[in-house]
C-alpha positions, 0 to 999 in steps of 0.5 A: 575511527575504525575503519568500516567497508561496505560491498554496495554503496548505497549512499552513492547511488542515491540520486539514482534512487531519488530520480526513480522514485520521482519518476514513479511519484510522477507517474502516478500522479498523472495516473491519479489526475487523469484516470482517478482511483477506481472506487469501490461502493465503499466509498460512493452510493451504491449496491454490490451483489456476490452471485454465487452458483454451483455451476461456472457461469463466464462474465459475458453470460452474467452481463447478458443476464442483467442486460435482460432486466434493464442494467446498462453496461453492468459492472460484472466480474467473476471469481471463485472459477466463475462461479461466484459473480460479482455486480455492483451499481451506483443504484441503491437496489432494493431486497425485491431488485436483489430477489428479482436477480437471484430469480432470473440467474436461477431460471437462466442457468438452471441452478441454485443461486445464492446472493449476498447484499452490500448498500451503502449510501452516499452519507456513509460513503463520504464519512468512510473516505473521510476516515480512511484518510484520518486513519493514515494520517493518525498513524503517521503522526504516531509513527513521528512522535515514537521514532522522535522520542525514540530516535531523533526528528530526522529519523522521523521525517525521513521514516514517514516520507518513506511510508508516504512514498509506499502509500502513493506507489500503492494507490498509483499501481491502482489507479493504473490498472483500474483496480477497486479501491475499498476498505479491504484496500485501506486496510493493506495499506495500514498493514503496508505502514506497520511492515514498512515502518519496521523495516526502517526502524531496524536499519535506523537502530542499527545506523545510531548503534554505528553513530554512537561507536564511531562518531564520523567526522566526514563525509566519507565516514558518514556514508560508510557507516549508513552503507555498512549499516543497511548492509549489516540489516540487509539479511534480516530484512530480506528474509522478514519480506519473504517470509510474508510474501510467501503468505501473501501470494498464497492468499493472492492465488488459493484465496477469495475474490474479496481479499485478491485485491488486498493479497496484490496491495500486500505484496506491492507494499511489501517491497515498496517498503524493503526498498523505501527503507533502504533507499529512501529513508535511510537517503534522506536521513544521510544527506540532512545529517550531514548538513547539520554536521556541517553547521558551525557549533555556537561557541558559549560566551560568544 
């Protein structure tokens, strides 16, 4: 066998990925089990009203506003510089309620205002959620029937372990820091899919070209082609995330209030998946092969 050199051991420093990652996981749950996700009228009964105005009008001042016409402790952010405010209540409002709050922010700051409506009833809500779920798992059952056919079964398992590792490292930074959970979210979590999921394909495309040249034997030369495998992608893969960080940080800072949070999701994902490909996927893959390899060959006739 050719002899092959890796400068990083990333196979040796798997238990020291498996441990973070699992900390991480950890993390989240209890986050999950304790705080639960901050879901946006998307996916429960409700009302959101976009306020936007000529003029900055800070949070507090919108909150008093809406305190005047009986909202308790209203949800109220701002964007745009505080010129766009954002309301949402679990009350399913009117159009006479929406005209009632364009009217008093207009008399109340002297100046134009103008209000964009979002309802969305209980029934619908359930059936959102519902199929946001079915989304990813459709997906993924994609992803393992291709990289099956494709590739092998391990590859499989491990390329969508990783992308369950991203989705739960996603929604766990969410539920932490209380951020709304919408179909915006949703949607960068599938985009996070797609990107993961190449990155990983690349590493593993690459780690069976090695296999089928070099044919390891042990232990050792397993983990030296895994190494020498990811090493080899490892550019490629580097420059793919950055160039769409780039992009997503310049929507994330110059864009809208309603894709901030989608900007943020893309840009968590995009390195959850650059590190999950190598160090997760590509882990999980080298430890089952090896024990297969292991396994005694049946003799025919035996």
């Amino acid at each position: 066998m050719r002899s092959v050199n890796s400068k990083i051991d990333f196979v040796g420093n798997r238990k020291w990925f498996f441990l973070i990652s699992g900390v991480i996981i950890l993390a989240g749950v209890l986050s999950l089990l304790v705080q639960g996700l901050n879901l946006g009228i998307d996916f429960k009964s409700g009302t959101r009203i976009d306020i936007t105005m000529d003029k900055p009008v800070g949070q507090q001042a919108a909150q008093a506003q809406l305190e005047k016409m009986g909202y308790a402790n209203p949800d109220v952010t701002t964007g745009g510089n505080g010129q766009i405010v954002v309301f949402q209540t679990t009350e399913t409002l009117d159009s006479g309620k929406v005209e009632q709050i364009r009217d008093q922010f207009s008399k109340a700051f002297h100046q134009k205002v103008q209000v964009e409506e979002q309802k969305v009833d209980p029934v619908v809500g359930r059936e959102l959620a519902r199929n946001a779920i079915i989304s990813v798992l459709v997906a993924s059952l994609g992803i393992i029937l291709y990289v099956t056919l494709r590739f092998e079964y391990r590859f499989a398992v491990a390329a969508v372990l990783a992308l369950f590792y991203d989705a739960l490292f996603i929604i766990s930074v969410f539920s932490l820091l209380q951020l709304e959970v919408n179909l915006v979210f949703i949607a960068a979590v599938l985009t996070i899919v797609g990107y993961s999921v190449n990155d990983t394909i690349v590493i593993f495309d690459r780690i069976r070209e090695n296999m089928d040249r070099e044919k390891p034997k042990t232990w050792e030369e397993l983990t030296a082609l895994v190494n020498i495998s990811i090493q080899q992608t490892l550019v490629r893969s580097i420059n793919t995330v950055l160039t769409v960080v780039f992009a997503a940080a310049a929507l994330y800072l110059f864009g809208g209030e309603s894709i901030k949070n989608f900007s943020f999701a893309l840009l968590l994902g995009l390195f959850s998946g650059a590190y999950s490909s190598i160090c997760i996927a590509s882990q999980i893959w080298v430890g089952w092969k090896w024990r297969s390899m292991q396994r005694p060959k049946s003799v025919p006739g035996s």
